[in-house]
KOLRO-702910 format. One record per residue: residue in one letter; x, y, z of N, C-alpha, C, O in turn. Coordinates in steps of 0.2 Angstrom, whole numbers, plus 2048, in hexadecimal, padded with zeros to 3 digits. Atoms other than C-alpha are relative to their C-alpha. Layout:
% KOLRO-702910
aXYZXYZXYZXYZ/...
//
This chain:
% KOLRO-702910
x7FD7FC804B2A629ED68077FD7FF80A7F9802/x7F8802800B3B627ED18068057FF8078097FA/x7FB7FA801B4A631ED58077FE7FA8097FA7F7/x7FA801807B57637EC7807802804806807807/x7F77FF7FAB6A639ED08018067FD80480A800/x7FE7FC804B6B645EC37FF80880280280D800/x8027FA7FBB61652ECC80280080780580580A/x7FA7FD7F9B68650EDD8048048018098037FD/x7FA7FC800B7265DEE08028057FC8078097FB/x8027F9805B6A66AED47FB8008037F67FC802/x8078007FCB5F670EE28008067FD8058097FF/x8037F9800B58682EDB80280680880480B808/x7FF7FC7FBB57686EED804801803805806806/x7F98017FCB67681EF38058007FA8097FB7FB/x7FB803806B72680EE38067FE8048087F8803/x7FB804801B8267FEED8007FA8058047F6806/x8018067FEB7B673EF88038018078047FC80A/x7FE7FF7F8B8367BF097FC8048047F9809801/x8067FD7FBB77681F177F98017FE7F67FC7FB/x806800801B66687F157FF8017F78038017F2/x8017FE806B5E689F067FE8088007FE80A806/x7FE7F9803B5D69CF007F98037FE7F88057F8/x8077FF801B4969EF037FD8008077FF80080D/x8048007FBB3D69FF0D7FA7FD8017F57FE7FE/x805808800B32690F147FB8038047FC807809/x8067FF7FCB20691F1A7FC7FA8017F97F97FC/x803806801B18681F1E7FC7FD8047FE7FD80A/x8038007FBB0A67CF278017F98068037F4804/x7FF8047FBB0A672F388087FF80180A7FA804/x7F98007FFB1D677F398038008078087FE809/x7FE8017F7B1C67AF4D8007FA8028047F9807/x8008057FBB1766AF518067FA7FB8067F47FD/x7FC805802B25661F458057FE80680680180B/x7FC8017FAB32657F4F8088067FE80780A7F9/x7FD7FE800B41660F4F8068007FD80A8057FD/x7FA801806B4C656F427FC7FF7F97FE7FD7F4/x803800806B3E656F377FB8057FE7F58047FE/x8027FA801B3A667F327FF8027FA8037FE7F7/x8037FD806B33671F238058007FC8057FD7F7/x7FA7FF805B45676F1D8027F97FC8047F97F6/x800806802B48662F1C7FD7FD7FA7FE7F87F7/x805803807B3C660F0D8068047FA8058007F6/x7FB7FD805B4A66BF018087FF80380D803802/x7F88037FFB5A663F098037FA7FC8087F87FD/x7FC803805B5D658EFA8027FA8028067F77FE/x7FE8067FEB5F64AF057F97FA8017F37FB804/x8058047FEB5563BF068027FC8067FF7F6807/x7FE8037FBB5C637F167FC8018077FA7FD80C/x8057FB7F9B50647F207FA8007FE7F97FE7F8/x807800803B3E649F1F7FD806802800809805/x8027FB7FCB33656F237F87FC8047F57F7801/x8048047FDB25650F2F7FC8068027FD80B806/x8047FD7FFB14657F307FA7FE8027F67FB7FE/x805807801B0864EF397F88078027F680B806/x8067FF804AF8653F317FD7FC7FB7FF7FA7F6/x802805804AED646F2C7FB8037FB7F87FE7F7/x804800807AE3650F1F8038057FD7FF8097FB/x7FA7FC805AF365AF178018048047FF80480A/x7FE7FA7FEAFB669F198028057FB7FE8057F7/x7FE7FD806B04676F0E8077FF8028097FC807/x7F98007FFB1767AF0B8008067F97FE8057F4/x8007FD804B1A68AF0380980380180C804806/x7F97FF801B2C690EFD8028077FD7FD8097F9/x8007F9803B326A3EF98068007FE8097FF804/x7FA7FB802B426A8EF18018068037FE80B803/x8007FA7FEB496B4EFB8038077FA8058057F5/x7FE7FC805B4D6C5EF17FE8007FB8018017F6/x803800807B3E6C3EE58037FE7FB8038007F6/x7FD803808B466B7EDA7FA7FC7FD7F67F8801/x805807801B396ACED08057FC7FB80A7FE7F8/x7FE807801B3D69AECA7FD7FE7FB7F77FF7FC/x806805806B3568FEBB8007FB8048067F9807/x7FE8087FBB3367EEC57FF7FA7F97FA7F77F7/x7FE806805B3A672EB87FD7F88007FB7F47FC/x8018077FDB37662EC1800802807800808809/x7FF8037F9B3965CED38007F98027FF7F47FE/x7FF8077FFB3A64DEDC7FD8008097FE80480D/x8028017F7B30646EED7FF7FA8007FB7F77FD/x8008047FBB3463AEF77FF80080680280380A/x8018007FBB2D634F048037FB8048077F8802/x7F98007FAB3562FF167FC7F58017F67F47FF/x801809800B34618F187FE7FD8087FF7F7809/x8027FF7FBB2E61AF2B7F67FD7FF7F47F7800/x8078057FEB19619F2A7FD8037F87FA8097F7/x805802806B11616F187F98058007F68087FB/x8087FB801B01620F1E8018078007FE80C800/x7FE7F8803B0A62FF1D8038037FC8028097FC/x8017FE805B1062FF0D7FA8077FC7F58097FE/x8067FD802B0A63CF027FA7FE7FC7FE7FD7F7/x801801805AFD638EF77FC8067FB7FA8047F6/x8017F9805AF8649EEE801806804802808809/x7FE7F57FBAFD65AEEF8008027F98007FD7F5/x8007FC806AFC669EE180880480280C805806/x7F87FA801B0B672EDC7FE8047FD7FB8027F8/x8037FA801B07684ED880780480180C802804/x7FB7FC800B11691ED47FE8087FF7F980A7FD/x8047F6800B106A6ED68068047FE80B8007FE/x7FC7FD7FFB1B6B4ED27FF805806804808807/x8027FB7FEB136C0EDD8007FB80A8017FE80F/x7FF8027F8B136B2EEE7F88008027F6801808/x8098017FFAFF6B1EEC7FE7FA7FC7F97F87FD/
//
């Protein structure tokens, strides 16, 4: 894929881009992630952190607004981490709910 600079820094989840993001993450195989490479890591805006989930036939990552807000998801952007190739993603769905079903 290719990143656009112009979305950087217009995270939804984090607009002002200081601490957590302002949601609530569900993601699976989150216990046995390492400890700098956890779930909140996938909506940190940086490509620096990763989230690491070792499941070799997927997982999920589910996101909630806290305080019932719903969102249109305009775009996004994923990148994956330059460590091991066979962990790349290569499919996922992206689904949307207003109700969190």
């Amino acid at each position: 894929g290719q990143v656009i600079p112009g979305l950087l820094g217009n995270d939804l989840t984090n607009p002002d881009n200081l601490g957590a993001p302002d949601v609530v993450i569900t993601a699976g195989d989150a216990a046995n992630s390492p400890l700098t490479e956890q779930p909140a890591n996938l909506l940190d805006n940086s490509t620096a952190t990763k989230w690491l989930a070792f499941q070799p036939n997927g997982t999920f990552y589910q996101v909630q607004f806290n305080g019932g807000a719903q969102h249109a998801v305009n775009t996004y952007t994923l990148t994956s981490a330059n460590d091991h190739a066979e962990r790349d993603p290569y499919r996922w769905n992206l689904s949307g709910s207003n109700n969190g079903t």
